[in-house]
C-alpha distance (Angstrom), angle and dihedral (degrees) to the residues before:
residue distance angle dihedral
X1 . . .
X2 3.70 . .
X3 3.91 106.4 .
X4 4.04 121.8 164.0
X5 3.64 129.4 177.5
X6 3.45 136.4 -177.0
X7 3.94 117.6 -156.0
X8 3.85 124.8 -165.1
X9 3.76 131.7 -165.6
X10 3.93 123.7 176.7
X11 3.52 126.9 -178.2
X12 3.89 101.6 148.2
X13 3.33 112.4 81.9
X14 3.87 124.0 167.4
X15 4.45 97.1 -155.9
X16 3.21 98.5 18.9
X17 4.02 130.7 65.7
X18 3.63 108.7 -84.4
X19 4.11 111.5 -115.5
X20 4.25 126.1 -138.8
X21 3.89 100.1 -155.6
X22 3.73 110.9 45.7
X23 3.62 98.3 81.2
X24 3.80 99.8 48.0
X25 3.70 89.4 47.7
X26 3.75 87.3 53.0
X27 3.68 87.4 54.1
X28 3.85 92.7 46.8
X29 3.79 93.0 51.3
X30 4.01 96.3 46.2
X31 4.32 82.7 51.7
X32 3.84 104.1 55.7
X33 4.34 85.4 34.0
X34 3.34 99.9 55.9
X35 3.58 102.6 49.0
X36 3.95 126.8 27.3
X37 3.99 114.6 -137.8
X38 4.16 99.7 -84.4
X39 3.97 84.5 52.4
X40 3.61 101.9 -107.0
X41 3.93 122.6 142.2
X42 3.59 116.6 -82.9
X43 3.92 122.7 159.7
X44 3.94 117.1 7.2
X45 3.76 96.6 -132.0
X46 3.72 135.0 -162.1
X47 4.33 112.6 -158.0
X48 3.56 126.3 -147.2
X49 3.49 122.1 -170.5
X50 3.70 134.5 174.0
X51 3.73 116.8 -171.7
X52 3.78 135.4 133.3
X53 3.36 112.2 -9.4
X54 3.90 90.2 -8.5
X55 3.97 117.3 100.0
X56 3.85 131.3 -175.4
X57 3.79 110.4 -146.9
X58 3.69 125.6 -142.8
X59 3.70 94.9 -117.8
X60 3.57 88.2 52.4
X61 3.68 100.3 51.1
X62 3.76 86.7 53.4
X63 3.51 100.9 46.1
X64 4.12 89.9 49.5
X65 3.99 85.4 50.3
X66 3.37 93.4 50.0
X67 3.73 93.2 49.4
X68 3.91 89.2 46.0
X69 3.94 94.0 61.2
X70 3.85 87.4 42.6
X71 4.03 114.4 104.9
X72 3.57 128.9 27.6
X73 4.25 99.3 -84.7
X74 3.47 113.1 164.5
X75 3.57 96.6 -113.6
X76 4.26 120.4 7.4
X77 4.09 105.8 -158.2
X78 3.65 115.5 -168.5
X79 4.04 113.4 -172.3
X80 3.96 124.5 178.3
X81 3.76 128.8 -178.3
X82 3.68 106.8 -175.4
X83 4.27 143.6 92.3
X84 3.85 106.4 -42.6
X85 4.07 120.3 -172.0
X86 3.41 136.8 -162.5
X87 4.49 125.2 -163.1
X88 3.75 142.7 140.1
X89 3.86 86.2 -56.8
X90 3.60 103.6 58.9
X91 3.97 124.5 -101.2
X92 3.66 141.8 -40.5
X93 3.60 154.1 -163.3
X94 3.63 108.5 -133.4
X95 4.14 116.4 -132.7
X96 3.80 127.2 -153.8
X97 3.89 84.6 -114.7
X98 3.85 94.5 53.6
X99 4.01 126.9 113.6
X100 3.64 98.8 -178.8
X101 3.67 136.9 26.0
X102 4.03 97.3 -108.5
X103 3.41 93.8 58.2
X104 3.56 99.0 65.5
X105 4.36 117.5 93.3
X106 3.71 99.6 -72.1
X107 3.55 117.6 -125.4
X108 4.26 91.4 -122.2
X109 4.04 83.2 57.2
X110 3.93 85.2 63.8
X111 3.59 92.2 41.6
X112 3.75 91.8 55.5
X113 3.41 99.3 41.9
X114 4.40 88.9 53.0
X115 3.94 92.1 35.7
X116 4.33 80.2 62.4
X117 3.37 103.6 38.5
X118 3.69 116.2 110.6
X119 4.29 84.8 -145.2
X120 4.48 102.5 128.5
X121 3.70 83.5 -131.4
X122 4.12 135.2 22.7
X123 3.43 127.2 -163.7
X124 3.73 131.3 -170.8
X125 4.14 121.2 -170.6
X126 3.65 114.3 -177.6
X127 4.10 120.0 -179.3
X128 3.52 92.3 -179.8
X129 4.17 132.6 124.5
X130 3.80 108.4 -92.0
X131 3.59 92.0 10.2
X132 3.46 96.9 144.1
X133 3.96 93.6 86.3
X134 3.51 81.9 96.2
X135 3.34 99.6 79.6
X136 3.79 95.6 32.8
X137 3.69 112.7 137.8
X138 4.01 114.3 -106.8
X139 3.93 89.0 24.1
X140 3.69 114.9 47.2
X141 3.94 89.2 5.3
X142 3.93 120.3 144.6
X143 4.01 87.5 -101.4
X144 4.14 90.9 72.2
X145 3.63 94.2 32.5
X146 4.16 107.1 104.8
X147 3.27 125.0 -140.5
X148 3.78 120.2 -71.9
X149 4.22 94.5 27.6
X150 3.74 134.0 147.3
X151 3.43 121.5 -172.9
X152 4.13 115.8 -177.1
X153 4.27 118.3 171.0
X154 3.94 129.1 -174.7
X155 3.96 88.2 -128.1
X156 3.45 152.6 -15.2
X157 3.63 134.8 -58.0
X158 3.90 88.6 -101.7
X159 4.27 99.3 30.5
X160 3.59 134.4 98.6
X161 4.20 115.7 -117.2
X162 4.23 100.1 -122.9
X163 3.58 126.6 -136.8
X164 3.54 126.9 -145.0
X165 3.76 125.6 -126.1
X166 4.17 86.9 -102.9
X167 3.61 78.3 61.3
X168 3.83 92.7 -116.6
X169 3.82 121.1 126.6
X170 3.70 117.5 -86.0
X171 3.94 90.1 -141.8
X172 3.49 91.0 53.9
X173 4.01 105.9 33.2
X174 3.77 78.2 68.8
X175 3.23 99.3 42.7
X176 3.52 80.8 63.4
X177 3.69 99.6 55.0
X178 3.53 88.9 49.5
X179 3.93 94.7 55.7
X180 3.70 89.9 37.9
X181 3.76 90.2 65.5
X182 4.04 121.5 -73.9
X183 3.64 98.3 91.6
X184 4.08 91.8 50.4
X185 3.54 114.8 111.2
X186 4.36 123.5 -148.5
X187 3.06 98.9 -67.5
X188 4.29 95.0 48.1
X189 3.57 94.4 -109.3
X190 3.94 121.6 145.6
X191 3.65 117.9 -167.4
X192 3.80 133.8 170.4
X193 3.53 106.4 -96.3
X194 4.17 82.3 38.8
X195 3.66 84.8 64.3
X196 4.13 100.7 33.1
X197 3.86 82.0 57.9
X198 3.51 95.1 53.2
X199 4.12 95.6 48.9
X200 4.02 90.0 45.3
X201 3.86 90.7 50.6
X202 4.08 96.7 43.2
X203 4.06 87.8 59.5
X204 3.46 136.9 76.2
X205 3.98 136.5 -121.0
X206 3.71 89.7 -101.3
X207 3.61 103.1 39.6
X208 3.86 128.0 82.2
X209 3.35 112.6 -52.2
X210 4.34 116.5 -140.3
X211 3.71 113.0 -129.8
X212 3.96 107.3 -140.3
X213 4.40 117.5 -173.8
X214 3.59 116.5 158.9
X215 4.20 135.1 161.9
X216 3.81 103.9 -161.0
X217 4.30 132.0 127.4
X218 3.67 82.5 -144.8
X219 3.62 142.4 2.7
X220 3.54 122.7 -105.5
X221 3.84 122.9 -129.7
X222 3.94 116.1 -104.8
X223 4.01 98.8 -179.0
X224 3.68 142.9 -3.4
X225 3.57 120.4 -144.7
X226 3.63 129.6 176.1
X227 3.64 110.1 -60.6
X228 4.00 113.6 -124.8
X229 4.05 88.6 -133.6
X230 3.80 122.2 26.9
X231 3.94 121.3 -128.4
X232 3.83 101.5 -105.0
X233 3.95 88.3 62.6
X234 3.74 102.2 36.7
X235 4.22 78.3 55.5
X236 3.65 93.4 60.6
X237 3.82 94.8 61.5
X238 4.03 80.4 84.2
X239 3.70 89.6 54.2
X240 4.08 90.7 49.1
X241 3.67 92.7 39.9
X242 3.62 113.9 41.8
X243 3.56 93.8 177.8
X244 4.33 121.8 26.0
X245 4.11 84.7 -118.9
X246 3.93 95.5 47.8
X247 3.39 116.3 127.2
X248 3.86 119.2 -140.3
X249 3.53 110.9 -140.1
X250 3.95 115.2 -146.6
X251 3.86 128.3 -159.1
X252 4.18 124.6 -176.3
X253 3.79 90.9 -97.9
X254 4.01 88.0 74.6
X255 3.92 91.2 58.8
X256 4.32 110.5 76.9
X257 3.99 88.9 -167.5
X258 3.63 122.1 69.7
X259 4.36 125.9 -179.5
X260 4.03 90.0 -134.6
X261 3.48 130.8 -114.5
X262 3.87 99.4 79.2
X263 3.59 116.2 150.2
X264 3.90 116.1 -98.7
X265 3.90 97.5 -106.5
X266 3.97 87.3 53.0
X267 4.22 107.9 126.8
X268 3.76 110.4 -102.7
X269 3.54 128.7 -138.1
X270 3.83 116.6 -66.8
X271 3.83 117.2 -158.9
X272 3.61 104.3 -152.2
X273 3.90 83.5 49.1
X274 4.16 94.5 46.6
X275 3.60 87.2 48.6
X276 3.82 91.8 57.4
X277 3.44 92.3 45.1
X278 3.82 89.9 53.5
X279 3.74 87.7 70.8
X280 3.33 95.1 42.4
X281 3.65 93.1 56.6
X282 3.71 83.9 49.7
X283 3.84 88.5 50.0
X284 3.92 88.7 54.2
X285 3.80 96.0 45.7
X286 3.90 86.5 59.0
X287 3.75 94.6 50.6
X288 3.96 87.8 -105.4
X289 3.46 93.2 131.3
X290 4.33 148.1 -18.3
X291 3.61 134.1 -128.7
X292 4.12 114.0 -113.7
X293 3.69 120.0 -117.1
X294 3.85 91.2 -14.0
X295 3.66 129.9 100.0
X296 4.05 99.1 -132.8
X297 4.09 127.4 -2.7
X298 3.69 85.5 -95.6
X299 3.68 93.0 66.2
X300 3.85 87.1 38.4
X301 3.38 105.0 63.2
X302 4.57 97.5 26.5
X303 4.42 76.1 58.5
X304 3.35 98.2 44.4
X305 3.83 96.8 -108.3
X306 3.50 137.9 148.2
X307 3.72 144.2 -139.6
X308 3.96 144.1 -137.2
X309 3.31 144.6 -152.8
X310 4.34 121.1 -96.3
X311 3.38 115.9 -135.0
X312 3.55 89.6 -104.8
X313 3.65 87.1 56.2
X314 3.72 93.2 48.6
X315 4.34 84.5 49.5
X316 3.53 86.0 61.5
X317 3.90 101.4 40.6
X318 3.42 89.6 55.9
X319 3.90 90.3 51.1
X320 3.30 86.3 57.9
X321 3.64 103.6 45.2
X322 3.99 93.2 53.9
X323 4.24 81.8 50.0
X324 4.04 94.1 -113.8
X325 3.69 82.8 130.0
């Protein structure tokens, strides 16, 4: 898969104050994108970085956008970590070169360069103040979006982007988390909305709120890390549970650990059956499935219990019975 990104950070800024976090965030972003988590190639990525000394000018963020959406990659990511305005004449991504706030890239510059590009899927990440006018309805609205879009902003149109106190932005330090592993599903997949979801749910009511538009049948993969269960045993949750509402019953002889003091005719440990319930531990650990009437599986299966299948566990059974997985 052919997958190019380029990632901005500015923090030098000639007219405008000069920022702390944009660069490291940059740096952070190009690190979990260009590699997944067992170190093979994922995004070809080109860095820009403006810091001390080091400015990015406006004509050559827009020429390296332009060249980003050029081609026909299978997906085209754009990220930017930097000053971001919004006025009377729409909204902007402020350059080190910049003197005022409209002549900075504007934001429906971007939008036509991605709405052209031939790239299967286009995705824009802006961590900038007021970034929001991105999704703003009768601009960056799902109407003008094209086919195969994904548009994902620190803030609202009218909000301030947050730092943290590592001086990183808040957007994007969880951004981070989210591509480093706790918005993967099963399988180790991260997509966008995986990753919007985990931003919008790590904030508050009163904090910064992410802005999230996308036009897409499905959502593209951004990073693989490694999966918390592999294939082969996720499968067997078919061969468990023949049917999603089955109930697997449990008896002492799946349970290897006893508290003493059981009577002598008490079952004893089975291996074949200790082994399953291994994976079924597993399977409850990952929210696959619950013991009935019993506090934990231990209790299930010493009591003669049971356990089911969550719906989440049923989501992926049924994955698996139509061979998606």
């Amino acid at each position: 898969m052919f997958k190019k990104a380029l990632i901005v950070g500015i923090d030098n800024y000639r007219h405008f104050k000069k920022l702390t976090g944009c660069v490291n965030d940059a740096n952070n972003v190009n690190r979990v994108l260009s590699r997944d988590e067992n170190g093979d190639k994922n995004f070809g990525t080109i860095v820009l970085t403006a810091s001390k000394g080091v400015e990015i000018s406006r004509n050559q963020l827009k020429d390296s956008i332009e060249e980003l959406f050029s081609g026909n990659p299978d997906i085209a990511l754009f990220y930017f970590a930097g000053h971001g305005s919004v006025n009377t004449s729409g909204g902007y991504l402020i350059t080190s070169d910049c003197e005022r706030d409209d002549e900075g890239v504007s934001l429906e510059t971007i939008l036509k360069y991605a709405n052209e590009s031939s790239a299967k899927n286009k995705i824009i990440i802006i961590d900038a103040c007021q970034s929001g006018y991105c999704g703003k309805v009768g601009s960056f609205s799902e109407t003008v979006i094209s086919e195969g879009m994904t548009i994902l902003t620190a803030c609202k149109e009218n909000q301030y982007a947050s730092e943290t106190p590592d001086a990183t932005g808040l957007f994007t330090s969880l951004m981070i988390d989210a591509l480093e592993g706790a918005a993967s599903n099963l399988l180790g997949e991260i997509t966008p909305g995986a990753v919007y979801a985990h931003i919008d749910k790590s904030l508050g009511d009163w904090e910064q709120r992410p802005v999230f538009k996308t036009n897409v049948d499905t959502f593209t993969v951004l990073r693989h890390v490694n999966p918390p269960i592999d294939k082969a045993t996720l499968r067997k949750i078919i061969e468990y549970f023949p049917t999603s509402d089955y109930i697997y019953p449990l008896d002492p002889s799946y349970e290897p650990e006893r508290n003493g003091g059981e009577p002598a005719d008490f079952p004893k440990p089975d291996k074949a059956n200790n082994k399953i319930f291994a994976i079924l531990q597993k399977y409850n650990r990952l929210n696959l499935l619950v013991p009935v009437d019993a506090p934990h599986m231990w209790h299930a299966a010493i009591n003669y219990k049971s356990c089911k299948l969550t719906s989440l566990g049923k989501f992926y059974h049924k994955l698996i019975t139509k061979g998606l997985i």
